[in-house]
C-alpha positions in Angstrom: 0.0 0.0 0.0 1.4 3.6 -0.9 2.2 5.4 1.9 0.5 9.3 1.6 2.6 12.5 3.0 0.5 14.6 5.0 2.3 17.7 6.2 2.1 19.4 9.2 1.7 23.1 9.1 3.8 24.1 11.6 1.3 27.6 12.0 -1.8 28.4 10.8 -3.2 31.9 9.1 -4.2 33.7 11.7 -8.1 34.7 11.0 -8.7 38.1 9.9 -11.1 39.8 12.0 -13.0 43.6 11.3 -10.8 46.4 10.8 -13.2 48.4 12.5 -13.1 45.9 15.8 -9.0 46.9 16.6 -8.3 49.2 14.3 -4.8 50.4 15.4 -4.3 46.8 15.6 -5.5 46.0 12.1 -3.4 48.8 10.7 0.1 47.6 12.2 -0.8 43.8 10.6 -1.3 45.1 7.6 2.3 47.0 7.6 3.3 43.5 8.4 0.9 41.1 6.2 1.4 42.1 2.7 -1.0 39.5 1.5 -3.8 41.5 3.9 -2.2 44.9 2.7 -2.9 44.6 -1.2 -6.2 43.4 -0.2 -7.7 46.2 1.2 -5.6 48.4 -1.1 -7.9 47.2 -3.9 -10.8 45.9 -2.1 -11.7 48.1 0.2 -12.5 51.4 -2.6 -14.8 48.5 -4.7 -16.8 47.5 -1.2 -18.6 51.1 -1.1 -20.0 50.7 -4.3 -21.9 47.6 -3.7 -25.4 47.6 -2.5 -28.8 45.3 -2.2 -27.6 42.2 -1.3 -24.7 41.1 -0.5 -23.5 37.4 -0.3 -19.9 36.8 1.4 -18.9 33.0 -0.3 -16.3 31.7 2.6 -17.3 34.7 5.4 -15.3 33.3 8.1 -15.2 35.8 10.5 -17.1 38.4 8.3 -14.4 41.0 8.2 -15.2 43.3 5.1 -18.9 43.4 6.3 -18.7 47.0 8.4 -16.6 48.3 5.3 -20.2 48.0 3.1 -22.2 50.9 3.2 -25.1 50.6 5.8 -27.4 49.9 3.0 -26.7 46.9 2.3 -28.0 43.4 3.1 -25.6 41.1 4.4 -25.4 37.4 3.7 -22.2 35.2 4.3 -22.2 31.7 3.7 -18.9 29.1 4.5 -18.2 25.7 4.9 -19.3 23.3 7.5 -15.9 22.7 8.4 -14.8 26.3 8.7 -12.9 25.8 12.3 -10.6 23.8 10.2 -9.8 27.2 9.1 -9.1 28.5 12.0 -12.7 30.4 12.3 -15.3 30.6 14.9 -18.3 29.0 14.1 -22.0 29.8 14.7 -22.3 33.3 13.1 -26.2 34.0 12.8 -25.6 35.7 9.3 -23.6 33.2 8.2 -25.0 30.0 6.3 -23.0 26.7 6.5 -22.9 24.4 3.7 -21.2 21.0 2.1 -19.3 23.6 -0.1 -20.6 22.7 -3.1 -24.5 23.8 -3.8 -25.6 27.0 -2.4 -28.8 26.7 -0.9 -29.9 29.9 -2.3 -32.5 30.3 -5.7 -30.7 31.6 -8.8 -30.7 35.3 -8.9 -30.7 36.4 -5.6 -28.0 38.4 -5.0 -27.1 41.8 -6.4 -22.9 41.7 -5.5 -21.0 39.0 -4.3 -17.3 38.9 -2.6 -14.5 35.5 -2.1 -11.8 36.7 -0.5 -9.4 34.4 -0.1 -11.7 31.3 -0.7 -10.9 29.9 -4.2 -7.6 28.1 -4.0 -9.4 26.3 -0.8 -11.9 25.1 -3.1 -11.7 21.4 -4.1 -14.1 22.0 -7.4 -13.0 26.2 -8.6 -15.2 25.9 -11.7 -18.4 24.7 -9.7 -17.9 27.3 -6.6 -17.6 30.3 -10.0 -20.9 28.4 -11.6 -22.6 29.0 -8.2 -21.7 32.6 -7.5 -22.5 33.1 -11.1 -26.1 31.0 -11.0 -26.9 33.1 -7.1 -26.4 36.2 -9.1 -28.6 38.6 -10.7 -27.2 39.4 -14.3 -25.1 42.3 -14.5 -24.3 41.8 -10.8 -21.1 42.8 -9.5 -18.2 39.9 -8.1 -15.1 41.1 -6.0 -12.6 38.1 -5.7 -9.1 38.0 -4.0 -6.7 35.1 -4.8 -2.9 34.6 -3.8 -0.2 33.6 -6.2 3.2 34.1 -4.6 1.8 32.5 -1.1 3.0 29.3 0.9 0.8 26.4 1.6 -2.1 27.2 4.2 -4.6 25.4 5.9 -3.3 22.3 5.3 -4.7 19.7 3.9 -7.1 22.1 2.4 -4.9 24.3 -0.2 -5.5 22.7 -3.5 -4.7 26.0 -6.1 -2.6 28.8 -7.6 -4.3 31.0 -10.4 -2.1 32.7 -12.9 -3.5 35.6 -15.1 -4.7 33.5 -17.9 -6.1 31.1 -15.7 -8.7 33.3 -14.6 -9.6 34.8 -17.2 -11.0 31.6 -19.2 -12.3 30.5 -15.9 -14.7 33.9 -15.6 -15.4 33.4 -19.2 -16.7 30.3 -18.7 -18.2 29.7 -16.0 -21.1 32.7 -16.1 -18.5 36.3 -16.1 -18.0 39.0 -18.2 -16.4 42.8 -17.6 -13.7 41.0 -16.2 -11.0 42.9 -14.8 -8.0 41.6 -13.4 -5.1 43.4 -11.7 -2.0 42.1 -9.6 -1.7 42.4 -6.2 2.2 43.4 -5.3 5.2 43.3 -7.1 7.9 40.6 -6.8 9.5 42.7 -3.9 6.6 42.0 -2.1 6.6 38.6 -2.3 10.1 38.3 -1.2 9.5 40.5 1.8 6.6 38.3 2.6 8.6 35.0 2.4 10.9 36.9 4.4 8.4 37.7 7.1 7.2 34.2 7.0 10.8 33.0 8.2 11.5 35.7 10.4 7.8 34.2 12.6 9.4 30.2 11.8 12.7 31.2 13.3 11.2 33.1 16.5 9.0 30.1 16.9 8.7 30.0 21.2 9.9 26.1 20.8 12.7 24.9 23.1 14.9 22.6 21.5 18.1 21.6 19.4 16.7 23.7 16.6 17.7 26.9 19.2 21.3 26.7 18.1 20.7 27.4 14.3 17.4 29.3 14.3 18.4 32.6 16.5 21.9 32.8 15.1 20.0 33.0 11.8 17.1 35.5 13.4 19.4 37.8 14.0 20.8 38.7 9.9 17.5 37.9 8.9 15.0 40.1 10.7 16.7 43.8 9.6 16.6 42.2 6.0 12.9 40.9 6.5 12.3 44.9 7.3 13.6 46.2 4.8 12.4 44.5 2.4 8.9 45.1 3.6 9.3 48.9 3.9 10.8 48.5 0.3 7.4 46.7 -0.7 5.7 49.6 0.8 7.7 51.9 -1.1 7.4 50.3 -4.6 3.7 50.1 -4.1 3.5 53.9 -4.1 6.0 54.3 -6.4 4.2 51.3 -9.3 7.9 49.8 -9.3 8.6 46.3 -9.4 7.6 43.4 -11.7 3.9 42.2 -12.0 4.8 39.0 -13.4 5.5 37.4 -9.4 2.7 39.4 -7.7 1.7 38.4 -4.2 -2.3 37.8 -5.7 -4.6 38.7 -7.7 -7.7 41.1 -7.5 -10.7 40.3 -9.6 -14.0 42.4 -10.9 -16.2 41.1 -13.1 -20.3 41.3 -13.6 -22.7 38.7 -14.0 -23.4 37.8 -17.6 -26.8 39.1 -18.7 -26.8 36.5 -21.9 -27.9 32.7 -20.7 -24.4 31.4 -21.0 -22.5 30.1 -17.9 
């Protein structure tokens, strides 16, 4: 019998909560988190815009929801499973499912967001036919994927999209309008695999590993720094290559022809 490798993530994501709930908190992770920082860099202008209703496909903790104007209607919907993911469970606004059919009647919604949710997805093309078949045509779609990210939520991190990826898969499956834009530059992503080694190394774990991680710690953290503020910097700036981006932000409508 084959033997399967199951590896052990050695930490999770840690869940994003409100912005509004700590904000000086939120603020300082997202100096940190450049993942979270492009996010809301693109996201959070597109979320005032929205309005009827709204469904969240993977909510987790709901964190975008006080950034939508007060108009709105709010509906998440996530997994059964979602504490796997290192989210409470329970939310009354939030709708828990097998993660395949939305229990929801075509054309329901008027804007969607899935942050984050896609490359944890076992089936991409049917959890797209499902936003798409929930929607009302012409209906708006904010999605958030990473590229340049390390395996989370393991065993449940099945994707990477590139570019061209997506944009057959909007076509597809029920999009049009589609607009797609990089999040980050290849600076970014080596400040955030930076900052990702810099948390490994200062892992509070007493053993033999001591000898080699804080020797290393110690060259490594002013780089990891830099390299972040320089990510910061070529953000403002436009510099950097696109082709190595941290992620990718998607908007695209609802088709209004049958198709998809």
């Amino acid at each position: 019998m084959e033997r399967q490798f199951v590896a052990v993530e050695q930490f999770k994501p840690i869940a994003v909560q409100s912005p509004t709930r700590q904000p000086w908190l939120f603020r300082v992770r997202c100096l940190l988190d450049l993942q979270l920082a492009t996010i809301v860099r693109y996201l959070r202008p597109e979320l005032a815009k929205l309005h009827g209703r709204v469904i969240d496909v993977g909510a987790g903790e709901s964190p975008w929801r006080d950034w939508l104007p007060s108009s709105v209607t709010y509906q998440g919907i996530d997994v059964g499973n979602a504490t796997e993911f290192g989210m409470s469970a329970g939310h009354p606004d939030v709708t828990y499912y097998d993660g395949r059919i939305m229990p929801f009647a075509d054309a329901s919604f008027d804007s969607a967001l899935c942050i984050e949710v896609l490359e944890h997805t076992e089936d991409p093309a049917l959890c797209l036919s499902e936003i798409a078949r929930v929607l009302k045509p012409g209906a708006s779609l904010l999605l958030t994927v990473p590229w340049s990210a390390r395996r989370h939520h393991i065993p449940h991190d099945y994707h990477r999209f590139t570019r061209e990826r997506l944009e057959i898969m909007f076509g597809e499956h029920g999009f049009e309008n589609v607009e797609i834009r990089e999040r980050g530059t290849d600076i970014g992503a080596i400040a955030s695999k930076l900052v990702v080694l810099t948390a490994r190394l200062a892992q509070p774990k007493v053993d033999v590993s001591l000898l080699w991680r804080i020797p290393l710690l110690v060259p490594v953290v002013p780089v990891a720094l830099g390299f972040v503020a320089a990510s910061h910097v070529s953000e403002a700036l436009g510099a950097g290559a696109k082709e190595d981006p941290l992620g990718y932000f998607v908007k695209a409508t609802r088709a209004t022809s049958s198709r998809g």
